[in-house]
TORFINU-761051 format. One record per residue (C-alpha): y, z, x. Coordinates in steps of 0.5 Angstrom, whole numbers, padded with zeros to 4 digits, always signed. Example, Ala and Ser with C-alpha at 12.3 -4.5 7.8 and 13.67 -1.06 7.14 Angstrom:
<lodos>
-0009+0016+0025 -0002+0014+0027 
</lodos>
This chain:
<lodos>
-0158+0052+0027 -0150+0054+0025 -0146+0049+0024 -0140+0047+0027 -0137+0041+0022 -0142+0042+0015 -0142+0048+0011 -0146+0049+0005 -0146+0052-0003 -0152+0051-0008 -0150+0051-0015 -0156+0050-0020 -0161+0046-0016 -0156+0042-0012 -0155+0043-0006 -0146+0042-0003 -0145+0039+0003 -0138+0039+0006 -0135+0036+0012 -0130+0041+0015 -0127+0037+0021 -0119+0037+0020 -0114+0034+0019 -0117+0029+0016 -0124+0029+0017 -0126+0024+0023 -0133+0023+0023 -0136+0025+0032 -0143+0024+0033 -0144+0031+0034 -0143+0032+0026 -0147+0026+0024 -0153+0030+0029 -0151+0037+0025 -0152+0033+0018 -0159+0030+0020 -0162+0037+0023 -0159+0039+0015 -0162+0033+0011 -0169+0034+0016 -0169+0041+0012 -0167+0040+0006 -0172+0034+0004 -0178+0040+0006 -0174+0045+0000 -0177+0043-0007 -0172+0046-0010 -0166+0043-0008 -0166+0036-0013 -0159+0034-0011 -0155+0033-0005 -0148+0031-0005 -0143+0030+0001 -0136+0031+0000 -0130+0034+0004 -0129+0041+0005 -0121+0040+0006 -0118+0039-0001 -0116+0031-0002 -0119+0029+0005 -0126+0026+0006 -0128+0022+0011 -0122+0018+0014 -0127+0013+0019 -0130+0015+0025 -0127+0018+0032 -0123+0013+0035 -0123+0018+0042 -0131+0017+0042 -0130+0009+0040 -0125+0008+0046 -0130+0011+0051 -0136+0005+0048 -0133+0000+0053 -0134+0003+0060 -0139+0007+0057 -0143+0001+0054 -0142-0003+0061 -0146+0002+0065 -0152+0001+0060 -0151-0006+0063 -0151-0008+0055 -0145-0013+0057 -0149-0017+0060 -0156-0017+0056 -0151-0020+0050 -0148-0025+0054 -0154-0029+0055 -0159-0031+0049 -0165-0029+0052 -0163-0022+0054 -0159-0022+0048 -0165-0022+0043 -0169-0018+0048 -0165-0013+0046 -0165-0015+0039 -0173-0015+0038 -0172-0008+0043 -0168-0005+0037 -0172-0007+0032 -0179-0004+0034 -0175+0002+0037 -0173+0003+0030 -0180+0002+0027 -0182+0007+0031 -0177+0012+0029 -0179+0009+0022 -0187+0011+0023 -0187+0017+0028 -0182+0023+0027 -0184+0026+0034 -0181+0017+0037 -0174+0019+0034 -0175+0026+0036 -0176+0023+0044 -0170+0017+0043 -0165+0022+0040 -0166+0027+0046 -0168+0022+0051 -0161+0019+0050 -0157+0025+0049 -0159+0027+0056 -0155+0022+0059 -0150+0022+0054 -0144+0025+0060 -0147+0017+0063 -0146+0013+0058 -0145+0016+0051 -0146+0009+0047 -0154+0010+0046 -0154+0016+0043 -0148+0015+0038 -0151+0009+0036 -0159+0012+0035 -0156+0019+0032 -0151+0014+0027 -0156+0010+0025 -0162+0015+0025 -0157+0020+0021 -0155+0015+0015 -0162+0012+0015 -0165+0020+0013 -0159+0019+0007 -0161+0013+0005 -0168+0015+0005 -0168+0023+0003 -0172+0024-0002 -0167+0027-0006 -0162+0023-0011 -0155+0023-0006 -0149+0022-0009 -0143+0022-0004 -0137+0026-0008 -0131+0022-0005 -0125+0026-0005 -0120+0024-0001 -0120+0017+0002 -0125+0014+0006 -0125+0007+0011 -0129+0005+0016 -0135+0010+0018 -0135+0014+0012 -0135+0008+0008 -0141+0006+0011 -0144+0013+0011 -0142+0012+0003 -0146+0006+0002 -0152+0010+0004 -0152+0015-0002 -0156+0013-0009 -0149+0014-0012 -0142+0015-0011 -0136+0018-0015 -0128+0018-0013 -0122+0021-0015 -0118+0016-0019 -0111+0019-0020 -0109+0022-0013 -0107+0015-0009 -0113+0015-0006 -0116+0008-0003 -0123+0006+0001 -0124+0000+0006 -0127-0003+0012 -0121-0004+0016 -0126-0005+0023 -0123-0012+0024 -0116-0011+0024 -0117-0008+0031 -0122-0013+0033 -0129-0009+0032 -0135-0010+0027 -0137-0005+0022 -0143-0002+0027 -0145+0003+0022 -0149-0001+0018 -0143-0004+0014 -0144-0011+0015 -0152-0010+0013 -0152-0004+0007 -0145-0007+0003 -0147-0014+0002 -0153-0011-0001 -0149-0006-0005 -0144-0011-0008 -0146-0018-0005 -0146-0022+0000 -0139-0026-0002 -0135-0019-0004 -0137-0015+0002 -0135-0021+0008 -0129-0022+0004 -0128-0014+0005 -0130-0013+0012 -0126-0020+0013 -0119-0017+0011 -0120-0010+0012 -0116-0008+0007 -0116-0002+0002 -0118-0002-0004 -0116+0003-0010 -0121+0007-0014 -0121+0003-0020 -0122-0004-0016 -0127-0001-0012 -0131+0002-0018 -0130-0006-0020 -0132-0009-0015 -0139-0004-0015 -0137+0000-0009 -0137+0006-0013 -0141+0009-0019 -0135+0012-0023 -0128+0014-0021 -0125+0021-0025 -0118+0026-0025 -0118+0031-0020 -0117+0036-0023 -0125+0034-0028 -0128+0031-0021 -0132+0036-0020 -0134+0038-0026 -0136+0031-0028 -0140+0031-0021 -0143+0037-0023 -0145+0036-0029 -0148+0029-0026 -0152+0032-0022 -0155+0038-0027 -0158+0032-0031 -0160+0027-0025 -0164+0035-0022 -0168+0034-0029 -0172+0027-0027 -0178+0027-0024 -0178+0029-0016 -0184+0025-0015 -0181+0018-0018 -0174+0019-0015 -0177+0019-0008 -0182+0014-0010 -0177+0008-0013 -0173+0010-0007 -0178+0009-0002 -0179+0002-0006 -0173-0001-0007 -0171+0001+0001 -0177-0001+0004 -0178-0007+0000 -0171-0010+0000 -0174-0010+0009 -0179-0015+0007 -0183-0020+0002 -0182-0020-0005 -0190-0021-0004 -0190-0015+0001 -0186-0011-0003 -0190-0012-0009 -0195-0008-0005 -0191-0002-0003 -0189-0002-0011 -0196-0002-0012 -0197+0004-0006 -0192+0009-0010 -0195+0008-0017 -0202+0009-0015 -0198+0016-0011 -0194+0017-0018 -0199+0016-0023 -0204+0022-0018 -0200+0028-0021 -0200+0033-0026 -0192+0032-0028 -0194+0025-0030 -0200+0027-0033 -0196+0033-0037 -0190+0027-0038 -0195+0021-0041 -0199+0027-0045 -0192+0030-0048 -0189+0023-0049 -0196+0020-0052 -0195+0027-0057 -0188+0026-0060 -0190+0018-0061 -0196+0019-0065 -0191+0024-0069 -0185+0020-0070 -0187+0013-0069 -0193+0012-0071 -0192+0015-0078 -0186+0009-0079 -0188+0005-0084 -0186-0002-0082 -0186-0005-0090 -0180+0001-0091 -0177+0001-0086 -0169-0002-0085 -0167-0006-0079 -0162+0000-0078 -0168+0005-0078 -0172+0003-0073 -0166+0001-0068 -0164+0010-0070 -0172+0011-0068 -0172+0008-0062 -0165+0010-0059 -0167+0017-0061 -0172+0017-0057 -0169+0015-0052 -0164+0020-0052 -0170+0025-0052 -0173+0022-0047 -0167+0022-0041 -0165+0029-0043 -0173+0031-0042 -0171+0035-0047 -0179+0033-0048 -0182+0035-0043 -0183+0042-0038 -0179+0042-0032 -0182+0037-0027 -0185+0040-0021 -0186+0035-0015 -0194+0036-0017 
</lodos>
């Protein structure tokens, strides 16, 4: 498949993903449908460990989502007869029960999601209200889930949908010196963050801080977003790649098997009980601990202590000592300078 809005360039073991929709890069639902297809390639492709999602245009990202397709929604959405069902609280939670299996369908068997997204995009000339919100939520679903670390490269600035798309990324990183602000503006024209943002942003930053964003939708700066826990970290434009770059050579040297399996953990666990949640936990470290790179991992870490630890006297030893060791070996351990590269096996 070509691609009309994303364009693509690898570096080291990542994988550069930019969006390319000027002027300002308005998200439309045929490029949200363009990066799922890509991200459905990718999470098949062992040697990409990184993929990040940045703007193709120097100092534009994602501005929000098309206005053109919004406005189409509400004669799109009555001929749906969706109007009347949210009016009424019976219907209404028909509808809603109705998402929320057809969601869980699409969670379990990939050929359901393949079935609702091309059932809905044929009658998009009708009504093109479900397949944008089937491909949106599928889209930003498949980047929260990738098996991948994702990290959003944030180089312009961003409102509404792009920062909705942003919250579904493991981390993101913004320029910092440029003006550039980020938000979630929806209420001011009297709509709701419909791209997760009221779901995904009180989970990122809390529940009293992300009502208090959507609430007054307003922007914030790189620095009060960093604060707030929006964003991972904020760099200059002109070292802003090359610190993202450099972030993702030393995120591309952790384990694949463990980055997919804490991800699947957390995302799939924070759906549920903390009891059930314990369960898939349990579920992925009887999967991780089923490879040879864990085996190599504990065999390599399991060497290096009987080595340099264990040959510790205590008696002898200096408080200062033995915080050096244990901090020496941390860095040894998250530079993997320990062990061979990890092959997802």
């Amino acid at each position: 498949m070509s691609y009309r809005y994303l364009k693509t360039r690898r570096e080291n073991r990542t994988l550069w993903v930019e969006i390319h929709h000027p002027p300002v890069n308005f998200i439309v639902t045929d490029m949200l449908e363009e990066l799922h297809h890509l991200i459905k390639n990718v999470r098949r492709d062992d040697a990409i460990r990184v993929f990040i999602l940045t703007g193709g245009r120097e100092d534009s990202y994602i501005m929000h989502f098309s206005i053109e397709e919004l406005m189409q929604l509400t004669s799109h959405l009555r001929k749906l007869f969706l109007h009347i069902l949210v009016r009424y609280r019976p219907t209404a939670a028909l509808l809603r029960y109705y998402m929320t299996f057809s969601n869980w369908m699409m969670d379990v068997f990939p050929w359901y999601e393949t079935l609702v997204l091309r059932q809905s995009k044929a009658i998009r000339g009708y009504s093109s209200g479900a397949f944008l919100w089937f491909q949106m939520m599928r889209t930003y679903a498949a980047i929260e889930r990738m098996n991948k670390v994702t990290i959003a490269a944030i180089n312009g600035s961003c409102n509404g949908g792009g920062t909705e798309m942003a919250a579904c990324f493991d981390f993101r990183f913004m320029v910092k010196d440029q003006g550039f602000t980020i938000g979630q503006p929806e209420v001011l024209v009297n709509i709701v963050p419909g791209g997760g943002g009221t779901q995904r942003l009180p989970r990122l930053i809390g529940k009293a801080r992300a009502l208090e964003l959507m609430l007054r939708g307003n922007q914030l700066s790189p620095v009060e977003a960093r604060d707030l826990g929006l964003l991972t970290d904020i760099f200059d434009k002109d070292i802003f790649y090359e610190r993202v770059q450099g972030f993702a050579d030393h995120m591309s040297k952790r384990p694949p098997v463990a980055i997919d399996a804490i991800k699947q953990a957390v995302h799939r666990g924070l759906d549920t009980t903390v009891r059930h949640g314990l369960s898939i936990e349990l579920e992925q470290s009887v999967r991780c601990f089923d490879t040879r790179d864990t085996a190599m991992a504990l065999e390599r870490y399991l060497a290096y202590i009987r080595e340099n630890i264990m040959t510790l006297d205590p008696e002898a030893a200096s408080t200062e000592e033995i915080v050096g060791l244990l901090h020496r070996t941390l860095d040894v351990m998250e530079s993997a300078a320990l062990f061979t590269p990890f092959e997802g096996k």
